[in-house]
MIDOLUM-726720 format. One record per residue: x, y, z of N, C-alpha, C, CB in turn; residue in one letter. Coordinates in steps of 0.001 Angstrom, whole numbers, plus 524288, in hexadecimal, padded with zeros to 5 digits. Each point is the difference from the previous one (the first is absolute). Glycine has a CB too. Layout:
REM MIDOLUM-726720
XYZXYZXYZXYZa
...
END
This chain:
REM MIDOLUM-726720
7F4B0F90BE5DD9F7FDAE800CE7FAEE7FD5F805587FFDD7FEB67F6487FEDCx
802E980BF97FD837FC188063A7FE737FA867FF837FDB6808768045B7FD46x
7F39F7FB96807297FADB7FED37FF687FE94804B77FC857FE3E7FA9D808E4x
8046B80A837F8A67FE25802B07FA278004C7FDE27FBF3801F58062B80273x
803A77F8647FB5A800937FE477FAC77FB417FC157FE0F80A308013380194x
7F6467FAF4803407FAFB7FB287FDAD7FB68801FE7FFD4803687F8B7803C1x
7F9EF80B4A7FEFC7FBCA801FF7FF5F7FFD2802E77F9BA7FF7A8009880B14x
8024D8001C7F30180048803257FBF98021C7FC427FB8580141808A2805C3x
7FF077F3477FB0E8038A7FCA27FAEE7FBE27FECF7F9DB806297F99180949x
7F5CD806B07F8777FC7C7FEDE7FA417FC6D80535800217FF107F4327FFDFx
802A0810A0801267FD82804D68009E802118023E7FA4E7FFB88013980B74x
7FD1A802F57F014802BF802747FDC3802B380689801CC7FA907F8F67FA45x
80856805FA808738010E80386801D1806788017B7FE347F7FA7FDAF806F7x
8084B806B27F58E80453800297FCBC8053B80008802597FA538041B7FAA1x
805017FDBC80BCF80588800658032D7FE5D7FBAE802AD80374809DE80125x
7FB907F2467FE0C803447F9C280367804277FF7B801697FC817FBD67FC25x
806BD805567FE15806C57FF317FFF78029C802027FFE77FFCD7FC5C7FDCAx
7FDA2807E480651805AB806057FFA5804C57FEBF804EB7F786809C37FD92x
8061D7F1F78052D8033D7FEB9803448048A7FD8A7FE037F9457FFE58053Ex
804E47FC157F778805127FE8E7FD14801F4800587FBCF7FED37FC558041Ex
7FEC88078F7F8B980111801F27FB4080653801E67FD867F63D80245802A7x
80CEB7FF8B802E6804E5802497FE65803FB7FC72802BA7FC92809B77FED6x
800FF7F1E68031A804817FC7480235802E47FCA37FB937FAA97FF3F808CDx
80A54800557F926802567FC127FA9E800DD7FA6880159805498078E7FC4Fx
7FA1D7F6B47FEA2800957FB077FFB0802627FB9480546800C68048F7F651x
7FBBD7F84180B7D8051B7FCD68026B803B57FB937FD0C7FA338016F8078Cx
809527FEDC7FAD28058E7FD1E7FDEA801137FB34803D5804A6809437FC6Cx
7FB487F20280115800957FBA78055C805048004D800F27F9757F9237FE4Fx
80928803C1804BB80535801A6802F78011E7F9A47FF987FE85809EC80786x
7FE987F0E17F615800CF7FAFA7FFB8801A57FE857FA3E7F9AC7FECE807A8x
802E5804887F4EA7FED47FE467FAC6804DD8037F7FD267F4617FDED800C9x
80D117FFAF7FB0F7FF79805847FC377FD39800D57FA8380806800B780416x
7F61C803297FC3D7FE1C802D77FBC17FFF57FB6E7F925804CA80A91806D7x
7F6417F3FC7F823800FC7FD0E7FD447FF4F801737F8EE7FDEC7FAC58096Fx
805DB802DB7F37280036801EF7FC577FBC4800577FA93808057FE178050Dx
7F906805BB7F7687FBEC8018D7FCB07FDDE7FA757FCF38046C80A397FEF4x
7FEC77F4147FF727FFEF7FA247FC7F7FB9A7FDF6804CE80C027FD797FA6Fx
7F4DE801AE80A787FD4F7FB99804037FB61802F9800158076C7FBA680663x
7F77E808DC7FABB7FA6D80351800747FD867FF717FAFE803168071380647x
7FE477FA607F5D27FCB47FE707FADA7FF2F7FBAD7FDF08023A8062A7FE50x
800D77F5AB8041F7FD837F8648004C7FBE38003C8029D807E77FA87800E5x
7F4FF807EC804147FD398008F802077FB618000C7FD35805C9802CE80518x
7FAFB8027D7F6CE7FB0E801667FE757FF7E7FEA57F9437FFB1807BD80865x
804D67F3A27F70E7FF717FDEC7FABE7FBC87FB527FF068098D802CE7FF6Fx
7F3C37FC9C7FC477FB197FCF97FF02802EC7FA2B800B47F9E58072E7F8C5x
803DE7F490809DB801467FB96800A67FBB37FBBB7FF2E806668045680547x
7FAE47F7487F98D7FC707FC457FF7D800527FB93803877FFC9802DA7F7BEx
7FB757FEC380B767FE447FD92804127FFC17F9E8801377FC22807D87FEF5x
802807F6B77FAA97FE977F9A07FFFA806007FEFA7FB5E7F18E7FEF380133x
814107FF9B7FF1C8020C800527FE2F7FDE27FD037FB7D80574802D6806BBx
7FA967FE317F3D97FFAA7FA5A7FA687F9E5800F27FF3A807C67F64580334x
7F57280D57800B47F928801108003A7FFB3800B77F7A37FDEC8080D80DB4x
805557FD367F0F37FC1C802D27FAA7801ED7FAD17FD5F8001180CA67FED0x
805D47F0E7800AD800707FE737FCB27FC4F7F9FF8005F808FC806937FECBx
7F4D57F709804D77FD507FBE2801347F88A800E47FC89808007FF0680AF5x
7F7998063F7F65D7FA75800577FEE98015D801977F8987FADE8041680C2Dx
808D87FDC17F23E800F0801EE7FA29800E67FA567FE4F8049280A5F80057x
7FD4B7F20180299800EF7FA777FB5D7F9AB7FCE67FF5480BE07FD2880410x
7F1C980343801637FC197FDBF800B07FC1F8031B7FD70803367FBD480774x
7FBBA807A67F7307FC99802D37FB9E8013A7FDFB7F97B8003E808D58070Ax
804F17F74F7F9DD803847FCF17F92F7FB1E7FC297FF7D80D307FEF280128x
7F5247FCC3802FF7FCEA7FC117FE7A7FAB87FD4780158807C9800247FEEAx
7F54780442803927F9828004D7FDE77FF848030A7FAA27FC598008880A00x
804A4803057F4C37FFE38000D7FAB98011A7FC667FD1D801198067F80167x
804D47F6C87FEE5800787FD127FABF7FACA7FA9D8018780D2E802A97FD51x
7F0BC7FD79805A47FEAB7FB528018C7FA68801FB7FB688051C7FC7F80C42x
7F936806C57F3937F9DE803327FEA9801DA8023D7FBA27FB4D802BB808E6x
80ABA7FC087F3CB800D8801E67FB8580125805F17FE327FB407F8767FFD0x
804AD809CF804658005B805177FE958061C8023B800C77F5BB800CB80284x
80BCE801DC7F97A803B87FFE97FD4A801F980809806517FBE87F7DF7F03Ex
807158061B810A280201803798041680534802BA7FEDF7FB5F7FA43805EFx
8055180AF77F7A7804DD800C2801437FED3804108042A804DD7FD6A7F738x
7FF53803CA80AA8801758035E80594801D3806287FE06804237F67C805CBx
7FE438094B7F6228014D806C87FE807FB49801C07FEB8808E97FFDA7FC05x
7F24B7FCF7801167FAE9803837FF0D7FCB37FFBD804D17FFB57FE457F61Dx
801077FD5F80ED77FBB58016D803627FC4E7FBA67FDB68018C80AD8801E1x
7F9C17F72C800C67F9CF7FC4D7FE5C801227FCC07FA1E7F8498089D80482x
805F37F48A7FB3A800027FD3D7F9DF7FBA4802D87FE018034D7F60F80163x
END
């Protein structure tokens, strides 16, 4: 292990990464290279609790209708 490098890892010291600054990319030799469609599923918004918004939007419906208050959804708040 390069006890320099670790000595210096939470330092602001602007040349940290001149060591590896011009090295390129590694390439696995098992995998291949995976595609644009699969990388941007990655970082697409998902819902965690599947049926979660639409469960809490019905269950708001009907405390309102329960308390009479007249709810539509294109204006928001009654």
């Amino acid at each position: 292990m390069n006890t320099q490098r670790n000595k210096n890892a939470g330092s602001k010291d602007p040349h940290r990464y001149d060591d590896i600054i011009g090295l390129s990319r590694p390439v696995s030799k098992k995998h291949r290279p995976m595609s644009l469609e699969d990388r941007a599923a990655q970082f697409a918004p998902f819902a965690a609790l599947t049926g979660y918004t639409e469960a809490v939007k019905e269950t708001e419906q009907e405390y309102r209708y329960d308390e009479g208050v007249v709810y539509d959804p294109e204006r928001g708040q009654p």
